[in-house]
N, C-alpha and C positions, 0 to 999 in steps of 0.2 A: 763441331756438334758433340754434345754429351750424350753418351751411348752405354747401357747397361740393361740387363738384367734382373726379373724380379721371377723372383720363385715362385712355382703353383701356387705352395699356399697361401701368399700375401697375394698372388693375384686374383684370386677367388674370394677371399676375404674381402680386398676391395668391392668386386663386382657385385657382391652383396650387400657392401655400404651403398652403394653407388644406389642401386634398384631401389632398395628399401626407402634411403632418404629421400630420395626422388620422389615417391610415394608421400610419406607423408609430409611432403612441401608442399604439395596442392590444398593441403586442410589447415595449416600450422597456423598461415598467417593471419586465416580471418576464422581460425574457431569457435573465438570468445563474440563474434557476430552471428554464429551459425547456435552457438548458446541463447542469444538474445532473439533471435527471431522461430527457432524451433523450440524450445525447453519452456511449458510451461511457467510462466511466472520469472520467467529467464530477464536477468541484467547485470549489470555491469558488476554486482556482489558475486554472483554464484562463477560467473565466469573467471575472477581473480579466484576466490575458493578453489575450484575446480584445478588451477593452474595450482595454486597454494599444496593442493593434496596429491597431485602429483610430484611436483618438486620436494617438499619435504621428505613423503613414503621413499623417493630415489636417493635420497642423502641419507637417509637411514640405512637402508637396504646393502645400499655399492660395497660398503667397506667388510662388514660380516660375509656376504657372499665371498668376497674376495677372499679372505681370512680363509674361507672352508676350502676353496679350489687352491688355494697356493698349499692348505694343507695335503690334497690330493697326490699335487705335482702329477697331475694325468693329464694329456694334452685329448685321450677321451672324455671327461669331463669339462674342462673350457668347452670345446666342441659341444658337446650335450645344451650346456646352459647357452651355448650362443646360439645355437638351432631355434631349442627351447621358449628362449627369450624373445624371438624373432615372429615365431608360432603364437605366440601368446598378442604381443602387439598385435598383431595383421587381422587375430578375430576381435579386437577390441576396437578395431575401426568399421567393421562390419556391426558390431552392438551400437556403435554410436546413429545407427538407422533407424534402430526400433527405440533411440534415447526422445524420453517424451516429458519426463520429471526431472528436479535436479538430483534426485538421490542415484538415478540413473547414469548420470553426469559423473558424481562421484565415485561411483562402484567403478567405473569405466576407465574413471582417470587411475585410479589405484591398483586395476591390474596391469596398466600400462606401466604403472611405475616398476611394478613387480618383473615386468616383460623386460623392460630395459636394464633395469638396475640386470638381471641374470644375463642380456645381453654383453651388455659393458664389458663383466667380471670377467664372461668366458673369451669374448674377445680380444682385451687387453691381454690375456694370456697366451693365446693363440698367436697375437699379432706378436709378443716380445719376443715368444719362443723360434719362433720361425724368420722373423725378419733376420734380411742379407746383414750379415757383420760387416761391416764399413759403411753402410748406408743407413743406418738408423736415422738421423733425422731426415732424411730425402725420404724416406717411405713413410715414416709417422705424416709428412710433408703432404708427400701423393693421398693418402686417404683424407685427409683434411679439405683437402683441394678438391676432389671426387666428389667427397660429400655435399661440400658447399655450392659447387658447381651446378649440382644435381638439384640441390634443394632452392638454388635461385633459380634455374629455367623452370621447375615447375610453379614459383611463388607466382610467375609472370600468367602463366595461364591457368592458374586454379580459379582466381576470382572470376575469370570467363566461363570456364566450365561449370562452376554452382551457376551463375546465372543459365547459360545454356539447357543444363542440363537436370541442375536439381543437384542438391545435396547426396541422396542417396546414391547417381551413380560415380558422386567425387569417391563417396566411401568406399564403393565396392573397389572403386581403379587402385585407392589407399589400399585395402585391403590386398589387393590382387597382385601389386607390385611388392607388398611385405611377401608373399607366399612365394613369388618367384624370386626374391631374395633370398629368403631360408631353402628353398630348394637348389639355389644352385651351392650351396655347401655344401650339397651332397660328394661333389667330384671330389672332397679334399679327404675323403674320410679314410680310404683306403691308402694315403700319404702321411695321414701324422705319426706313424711308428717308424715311418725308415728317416725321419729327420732326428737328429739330436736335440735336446734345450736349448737355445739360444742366448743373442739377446744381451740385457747389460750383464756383466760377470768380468771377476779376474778371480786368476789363482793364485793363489800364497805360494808356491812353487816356483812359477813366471814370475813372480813380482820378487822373490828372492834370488833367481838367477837372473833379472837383468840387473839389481841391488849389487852383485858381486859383480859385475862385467866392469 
């Protein structure tokens, strides 16, 4: 049996992929139905749009964000914007209660984009800096796996619950699972200065003294 070790902060880091996508797995699969049968004048156009303005505004966004925190190089900042970015989604699934228009639809999906895309940045950072040296792909591995996990057990009962239960308390549980996501970040915050940078790196130094061995 393979046996190791994952550090606070990668395991807290997960625990909050874990929550959050879990959340919004219950809404993801049948959104662009929850467009067409709530959203005024809602079909099959506003719903790809919708999808369109989100995916786009995040392919814009990811890489300039990125750009600014690797400027930083503050493992408070990654932090900040993964909080942030976390905060931002979780009430964008709570607007999606009172969404009755498409323009409503839009505004929604594009500060989602803005939520995530500041997610990504600071977590990608967070996660490089901190991940266990030797296991780099076993832990990029684990959160992938978490994620996916989380976000198939709940695809299986969202469609139950809209029916059950109505849209508005899928959103709230959306929402409610984003907030206990960003909050459990909180435990890591008093940890990111006693860890070093991580992550991928060599040194010209080591790479010239194993060059002479």
């Amino acid at each position: 049996m393979i046996k190791f070790r994952i550090n606070k902060i990668i395991k807290f880091l997960l625990l909050s992929d874990l929550v959050f996508w879990s959340g919004w797995g219950l809404i993801s699969p049948i959104f662009a139905v929850f467009v067409v049968d709530r959203i005024q004048g809602g079909n099959e156009f506003i719903a790809g749009a919708a999808a369109a303005i989100y995916s786009g505004l995040l392919a814009l966004l990811r890489v300039p964000m990125g750009l600014y925190l690797d400027g930083r190089s503050s493992q408070k900042a990654d932090f900040a914007f993964t909080a942030a970015g976390l905060l931002i989604a979780s009430f964008v699934s709570f607007g999606f209660i009172f969404a009755t228009l498409p323009w409503h639809i839009y505004l929604l999906q594009g500060l989602h984009a803005v939520g995530l895309a500041m997610n990504f940045s600071g977590f990608s950072g967070l996660f490089t800096r901190n991940i266990d040296k030797g296991r780099e792909s076993t832990e990029q591995g684990i959160d992938s796996t978490v994620v996916n996990i989380g976000a198939a057990a709940a695809a299986l009962i969202g469609g139950w619950l809209v029916v059950s239960f109505g849209y508005g308390m899928v959103f709230v549980l959306v929402g409610s699972l984003g907030l206990l996501g960003t909050a459990s970040l909180a435990f890591i915050w008093k940890d990111l200065d006693k860890r070093s940078s991580r992550g991928l790196y060599f040194s010209f130094k080591e790479l010239i003294q194993k060059g002479g061995e």
